[in-house]
C-alpha positions as CSV (number, residue, x, y, z in Angstrom):
1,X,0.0,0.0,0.0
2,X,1.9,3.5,-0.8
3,X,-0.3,6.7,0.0
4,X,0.7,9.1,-3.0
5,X,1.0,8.2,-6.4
6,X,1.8,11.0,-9.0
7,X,-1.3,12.8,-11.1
8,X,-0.8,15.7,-13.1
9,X,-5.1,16.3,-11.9
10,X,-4.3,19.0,-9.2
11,X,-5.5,22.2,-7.8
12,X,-4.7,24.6,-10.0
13,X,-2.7,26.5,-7.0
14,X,0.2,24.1,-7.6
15,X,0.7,25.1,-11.0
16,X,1.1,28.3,-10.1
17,X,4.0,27.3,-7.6
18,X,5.0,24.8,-9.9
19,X,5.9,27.9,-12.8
20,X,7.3,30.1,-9.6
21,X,9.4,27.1,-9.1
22,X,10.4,26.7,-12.4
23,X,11.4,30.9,-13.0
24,X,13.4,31.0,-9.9
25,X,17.1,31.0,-10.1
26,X,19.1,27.9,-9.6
27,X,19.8,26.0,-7.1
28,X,16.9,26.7,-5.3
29,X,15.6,24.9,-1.8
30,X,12.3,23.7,-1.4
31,X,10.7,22.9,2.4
32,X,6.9,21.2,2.4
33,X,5.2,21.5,5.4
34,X,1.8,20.3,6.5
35,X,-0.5,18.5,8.7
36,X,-1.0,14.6,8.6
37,X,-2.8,13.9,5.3
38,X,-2.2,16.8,3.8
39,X,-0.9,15.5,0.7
40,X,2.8,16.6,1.0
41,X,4.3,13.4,-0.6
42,X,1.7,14.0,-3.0
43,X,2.6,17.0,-3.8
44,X,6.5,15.8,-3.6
45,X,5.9,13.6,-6.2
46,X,3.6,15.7,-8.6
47,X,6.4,19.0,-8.4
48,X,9.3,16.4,-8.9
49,X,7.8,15.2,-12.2
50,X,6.9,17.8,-13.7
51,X,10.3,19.5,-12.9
52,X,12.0,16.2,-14.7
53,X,10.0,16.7,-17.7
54,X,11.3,20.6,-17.8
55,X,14.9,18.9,-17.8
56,X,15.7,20.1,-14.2
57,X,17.9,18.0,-11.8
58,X,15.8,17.2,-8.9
59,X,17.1,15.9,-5.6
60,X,14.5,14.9,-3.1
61,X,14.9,14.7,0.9
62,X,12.4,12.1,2.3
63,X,11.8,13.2,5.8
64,X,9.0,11.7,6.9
65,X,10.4,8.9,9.4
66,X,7.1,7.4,10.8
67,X,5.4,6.9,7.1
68,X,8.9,6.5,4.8
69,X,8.4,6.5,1.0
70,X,12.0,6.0,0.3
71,X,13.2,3.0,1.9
72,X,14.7,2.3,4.4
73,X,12.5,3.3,7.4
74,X,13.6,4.5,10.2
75,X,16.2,7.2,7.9
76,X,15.9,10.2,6.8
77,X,16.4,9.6,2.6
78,X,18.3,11.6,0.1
79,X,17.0,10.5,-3.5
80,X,18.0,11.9,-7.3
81,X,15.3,10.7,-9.3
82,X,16.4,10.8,-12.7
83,X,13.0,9.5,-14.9
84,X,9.6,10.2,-14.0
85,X,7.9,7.8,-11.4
86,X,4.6,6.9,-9.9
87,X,5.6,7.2,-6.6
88,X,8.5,8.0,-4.1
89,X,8.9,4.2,-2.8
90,X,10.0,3.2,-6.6
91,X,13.4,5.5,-6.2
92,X,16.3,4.0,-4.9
93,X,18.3,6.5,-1.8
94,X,21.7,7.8,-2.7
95,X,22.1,8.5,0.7
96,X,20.6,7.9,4.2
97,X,20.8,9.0,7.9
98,X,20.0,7.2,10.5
99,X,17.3,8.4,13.0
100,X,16.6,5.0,14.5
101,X,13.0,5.3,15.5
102,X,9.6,6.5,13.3
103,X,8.6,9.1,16.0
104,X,10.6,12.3,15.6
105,X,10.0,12.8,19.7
106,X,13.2,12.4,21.2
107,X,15.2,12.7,18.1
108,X,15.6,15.9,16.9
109,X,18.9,16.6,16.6
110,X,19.3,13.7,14.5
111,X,16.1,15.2,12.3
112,X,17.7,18.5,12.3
113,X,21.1,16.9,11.6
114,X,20.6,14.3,8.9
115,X,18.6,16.9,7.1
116,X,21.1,19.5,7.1
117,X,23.9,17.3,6.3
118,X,21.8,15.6,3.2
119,X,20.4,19.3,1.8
120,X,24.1,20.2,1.6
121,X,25.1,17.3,-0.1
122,X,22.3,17.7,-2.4
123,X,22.5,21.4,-2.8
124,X,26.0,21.8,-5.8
125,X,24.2,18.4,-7.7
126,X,20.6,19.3,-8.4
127,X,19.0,22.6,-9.6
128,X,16.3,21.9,-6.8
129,X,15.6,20.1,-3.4
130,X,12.4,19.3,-1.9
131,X,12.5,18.3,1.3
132,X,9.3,16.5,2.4
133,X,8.6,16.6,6.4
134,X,6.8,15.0,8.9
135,X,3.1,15.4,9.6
136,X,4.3,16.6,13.3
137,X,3.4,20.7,13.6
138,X,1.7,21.3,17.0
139,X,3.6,21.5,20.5
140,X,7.3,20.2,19.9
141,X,6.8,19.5,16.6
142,X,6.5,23.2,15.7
143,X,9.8,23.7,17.1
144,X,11.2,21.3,14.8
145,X,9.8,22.5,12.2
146,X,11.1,26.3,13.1
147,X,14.5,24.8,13.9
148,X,14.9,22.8,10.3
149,X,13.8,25.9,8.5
150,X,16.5,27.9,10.3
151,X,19.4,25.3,9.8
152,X,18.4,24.6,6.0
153,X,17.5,27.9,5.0
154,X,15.1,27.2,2.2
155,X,14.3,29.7,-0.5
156,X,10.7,28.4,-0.7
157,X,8.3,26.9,2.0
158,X,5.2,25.4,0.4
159,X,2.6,25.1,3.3
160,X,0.0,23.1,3.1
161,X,-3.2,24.2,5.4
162,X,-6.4,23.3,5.9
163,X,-7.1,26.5,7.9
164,X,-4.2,29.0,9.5
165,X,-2.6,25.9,11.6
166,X,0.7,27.1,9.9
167,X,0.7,30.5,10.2
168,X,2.5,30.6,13.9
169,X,5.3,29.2,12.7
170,X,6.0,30.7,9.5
171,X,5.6,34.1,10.7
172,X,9.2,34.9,11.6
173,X,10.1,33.7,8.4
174,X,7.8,35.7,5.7
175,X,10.3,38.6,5.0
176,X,12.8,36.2,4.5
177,X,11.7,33.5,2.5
178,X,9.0,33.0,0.1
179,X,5.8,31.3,1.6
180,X,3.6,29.9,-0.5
181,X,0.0,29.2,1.6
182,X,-2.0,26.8,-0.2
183,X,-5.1,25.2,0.8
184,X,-5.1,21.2,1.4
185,X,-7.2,19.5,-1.3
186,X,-10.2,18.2,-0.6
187,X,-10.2,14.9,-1.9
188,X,-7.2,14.5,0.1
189,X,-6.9,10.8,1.6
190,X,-6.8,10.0,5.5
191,X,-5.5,7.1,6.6
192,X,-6.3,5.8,10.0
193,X,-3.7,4.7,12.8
194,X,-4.0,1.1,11.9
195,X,-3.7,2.1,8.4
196,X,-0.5,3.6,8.9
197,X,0.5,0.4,10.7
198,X,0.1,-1.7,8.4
199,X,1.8,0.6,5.9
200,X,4.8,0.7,7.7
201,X,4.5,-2.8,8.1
202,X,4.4,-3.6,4.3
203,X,7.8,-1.3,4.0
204,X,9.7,-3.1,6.8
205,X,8.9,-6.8,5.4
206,X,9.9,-5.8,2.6
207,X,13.1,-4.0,3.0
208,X,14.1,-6.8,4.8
209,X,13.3,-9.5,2.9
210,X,16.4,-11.8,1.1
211,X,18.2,-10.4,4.4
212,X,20.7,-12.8,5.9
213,X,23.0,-12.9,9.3
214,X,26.3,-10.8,9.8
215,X,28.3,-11.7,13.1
216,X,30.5,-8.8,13.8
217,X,32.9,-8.0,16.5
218,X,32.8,-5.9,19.1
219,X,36.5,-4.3,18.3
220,X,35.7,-4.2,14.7
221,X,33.3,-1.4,14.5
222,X,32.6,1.4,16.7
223,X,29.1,0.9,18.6
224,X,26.9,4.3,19.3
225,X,23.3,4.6,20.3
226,X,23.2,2.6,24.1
227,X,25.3,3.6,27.3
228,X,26.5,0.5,27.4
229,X,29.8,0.8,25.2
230,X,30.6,4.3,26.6
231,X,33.4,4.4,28.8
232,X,35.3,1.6,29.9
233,X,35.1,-2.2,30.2
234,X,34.2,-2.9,34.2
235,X,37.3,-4.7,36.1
236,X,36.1,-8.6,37.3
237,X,36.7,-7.9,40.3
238,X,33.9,-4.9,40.2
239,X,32.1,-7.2,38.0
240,X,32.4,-10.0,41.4
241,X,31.3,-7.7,43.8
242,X,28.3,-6.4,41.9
243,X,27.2,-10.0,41.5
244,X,27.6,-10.5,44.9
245,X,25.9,-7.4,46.5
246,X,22.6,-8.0,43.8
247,X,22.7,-11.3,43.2
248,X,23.0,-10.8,39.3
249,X,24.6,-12.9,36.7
250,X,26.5,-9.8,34.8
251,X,26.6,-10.3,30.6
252,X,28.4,-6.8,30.3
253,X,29.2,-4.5,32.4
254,X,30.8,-0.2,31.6
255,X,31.4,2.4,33.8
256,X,32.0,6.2,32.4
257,X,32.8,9.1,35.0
258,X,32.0,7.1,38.0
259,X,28.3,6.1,36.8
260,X,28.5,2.1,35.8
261,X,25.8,0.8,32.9
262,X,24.7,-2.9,33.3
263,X,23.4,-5.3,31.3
264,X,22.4,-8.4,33.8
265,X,20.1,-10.7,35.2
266,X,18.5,-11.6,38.2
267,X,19.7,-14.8,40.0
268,X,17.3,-13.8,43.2
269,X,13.9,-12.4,43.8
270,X,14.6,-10.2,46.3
271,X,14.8,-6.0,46.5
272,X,17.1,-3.9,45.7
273,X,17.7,-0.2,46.5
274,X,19.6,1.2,43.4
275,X,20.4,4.7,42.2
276,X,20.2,4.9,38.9
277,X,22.3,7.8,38.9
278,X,25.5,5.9,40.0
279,X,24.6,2.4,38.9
280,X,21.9,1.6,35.6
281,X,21.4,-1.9,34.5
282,X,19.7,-3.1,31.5
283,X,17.6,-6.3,30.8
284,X,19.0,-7.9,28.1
285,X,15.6,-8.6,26.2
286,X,15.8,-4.9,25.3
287,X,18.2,-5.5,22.6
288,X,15.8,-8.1,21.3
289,X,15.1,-6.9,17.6
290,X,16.6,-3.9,17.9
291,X,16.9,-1.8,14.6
292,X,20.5,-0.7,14.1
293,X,21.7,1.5,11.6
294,X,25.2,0.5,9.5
295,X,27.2,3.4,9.0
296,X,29.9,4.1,6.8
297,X,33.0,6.6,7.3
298,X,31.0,9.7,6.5
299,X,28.4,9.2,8.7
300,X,25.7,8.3,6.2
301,X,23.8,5.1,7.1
302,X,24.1,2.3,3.8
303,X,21.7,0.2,5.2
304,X,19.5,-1.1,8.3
305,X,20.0,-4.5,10.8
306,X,18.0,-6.1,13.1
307,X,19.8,-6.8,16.3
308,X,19.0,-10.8,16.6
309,X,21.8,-11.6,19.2
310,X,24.3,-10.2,21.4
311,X,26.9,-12.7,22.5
312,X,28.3,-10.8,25.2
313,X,30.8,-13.3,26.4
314,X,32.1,-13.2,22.6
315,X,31.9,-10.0,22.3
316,X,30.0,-10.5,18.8
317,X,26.8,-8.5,17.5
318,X,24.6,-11.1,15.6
319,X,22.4,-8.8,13.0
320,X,20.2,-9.7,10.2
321,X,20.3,-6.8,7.5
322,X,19.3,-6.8,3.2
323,X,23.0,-5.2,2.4
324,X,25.6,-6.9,0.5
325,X,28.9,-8.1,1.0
326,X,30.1,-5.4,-0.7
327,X,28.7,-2.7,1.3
328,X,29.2,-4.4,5.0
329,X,32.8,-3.7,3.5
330,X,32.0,0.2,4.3
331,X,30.7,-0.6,7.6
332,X,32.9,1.7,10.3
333,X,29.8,2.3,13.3
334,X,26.9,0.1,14.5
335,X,24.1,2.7,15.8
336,X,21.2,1.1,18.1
337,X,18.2,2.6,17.5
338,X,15.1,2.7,19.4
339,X,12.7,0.9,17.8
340,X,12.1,-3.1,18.0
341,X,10.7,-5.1,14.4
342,X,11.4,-8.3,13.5
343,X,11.8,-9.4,9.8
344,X,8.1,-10.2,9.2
345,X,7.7,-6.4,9.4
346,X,5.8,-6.6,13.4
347,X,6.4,-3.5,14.7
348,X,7.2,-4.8,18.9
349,X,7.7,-1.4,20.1
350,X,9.4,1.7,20.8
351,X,11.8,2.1,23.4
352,X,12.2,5.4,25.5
353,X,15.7,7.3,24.4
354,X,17.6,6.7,27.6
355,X,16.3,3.2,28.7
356,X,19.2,1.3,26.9
């Protein structure tokens, strides 16, 4: 199921931006912003074709973690379509970031960030960029929004409103950059909660589908994302006394600026009086199908994992992930995210930022 396919039968409002868009100087930056169903992708998909068949190079910046057109999920997608297409999920990403979870709450700075650092990559190799956002704009989500404006610097902002709901946060900007207000169309489609599950779904099974097993060492990457890896190794002898005090069978143990992180578990029921402050253990079924983002030496993601097995006394990370031999090759960093799917595409849940 994919929610926007591309139709040349539109308002006639977006013609008008369209031939704006196509008189402006070049390069030129392009931000969409709107509600949920509001028909950004939509209108993604209809500006990027018709800019193709005027011979512009288009680069677009799929934003939209929590409903992803551009595989993978999860990323934040940097595509250069080069032929016309029906929609977004039939082009292939030049680039990724990873965010690690399809809720922007919590995760801003990697929004903000993998944005930023895709727009200027984009920015000297197409005439124009449209970035396509999340549906988040109330509460936090305005700040977001306010905060990518200021850090890309678009030369448009297309905002799509079905009233004012807009207006607050592209005030400051209106003598700086050119707003264009239009109104949502009404045969715009809504798609329930469920709906969106299942969609997401659909794009998880299949990005992961001919996927097979990579066991990597510990030493042989650099692992980001969890407290656990921060700092220093714990010395057995900490590791002894620990066990003894709690009663715990320790798998891992850290410790960084006198505050130790703990992955164990419990070899007693009994109560313990703990402050998390000094020491923070982890049950190791949080890692259970864990999505991970592969990075390469730029920082750019080339593809996701799902964290099947950590082997703690091995020191090996056991992770099921669609990329090639070629491309684990690339592979410097192993970044946990925060969000737990296994490969039929189940969503199992997200986790809170600082619980692992």
């Amino acid at each position: 199921m994919n929610k926007a396919y591309y139709t040349a039968e539109v308002p006639e409002d977006r013609f008008e931006v369209l031939n704006n868009l196509k008189d402006s100087q070049k390069p030129i930056k392009i931000v969409l912003l709107g509600g949920v169903d509001s028909g950004k992708t939509t209108l993604t998909t209809f500006l990027a074709n018709e800019l193709l068949n005027s011979g512009f190079k288009v680069a677009i910046i799929d934003c939209d973690i929590g409903q992803k057109s551009i595989l993978p999920p999860a990323t934040i997608s940097l595509a250069f379509p080069e032929i016309n297409f029906n929609n977004l999920y039939e082009i292939k990403p030049y680039k990724s970031y990873f965010v690690g979870s399809t809720a922007p709450i919590q995760f801003f700075g990697e929004m903000i960030t993998g944005t930023k650092l895709l727009c200027d990559y984009a920015e000297d190799k197409a005439d124009v960029v449209i970035v396509d956002t999340t549906g988040l704009i109330y509460g936090s989500g305005a700040d977001l929004k306010r905060m990518k404006i200021e850090m890309i610097k678009p030369d448009i902002i297309i905002a799509l409103q079905k009233r004012n709901e807009l207006r607050q946060i592209l005030k400051p900007f209106e003598n700086k950059i050119r707003v264009f207000y239009l109104k949502v169309y009404e045969n715009a489609k809504s798609f329930s909660r469920e709906e969106r599950k299942e969609i997401r779904a659909e794009k998880w099974k299949e990005y992961f589908k001919n996927s097979k097993i990579y066991s990597i060492k510990f030493d042989d990457v650099i692992i980001s994302g969890t407290k656990i890896f921060q700092g220093e190794k714990i010395l057995e002898d900490e590791k002894y006394l620990l066990e003894s005090i709690f009663k715990w069978k320790i798998l891992y143990g850290s410790k960084c600026e006198g505050r130790y992180t703990i992955v164990k578990r419990d070899l007693a029921n009994m109560p313990r009086q703990i402050d998390k402050n000094i020491l923070y253990y982890i049950e190791p079924e949080r890692f259970n199908n864990l999505i991970v983002g592969l990075i390469d030496g730029e920082g750019f993601c080339i593809g996701l994992g799902i964290l099947k097995a950590i082997d703690f006394e091995n020191e090996t990370l056991e992770i099921l992930s669609p990329i090639n031999e070629d491309e684990i090759k690339t592979l410097r960093e192993i970044r946990f995210g925060r969000i737990r799917v296994n490969e039929n595409g189940e969503e199992l849940g997200l986790l809170d930022r600082d619980l692992i």
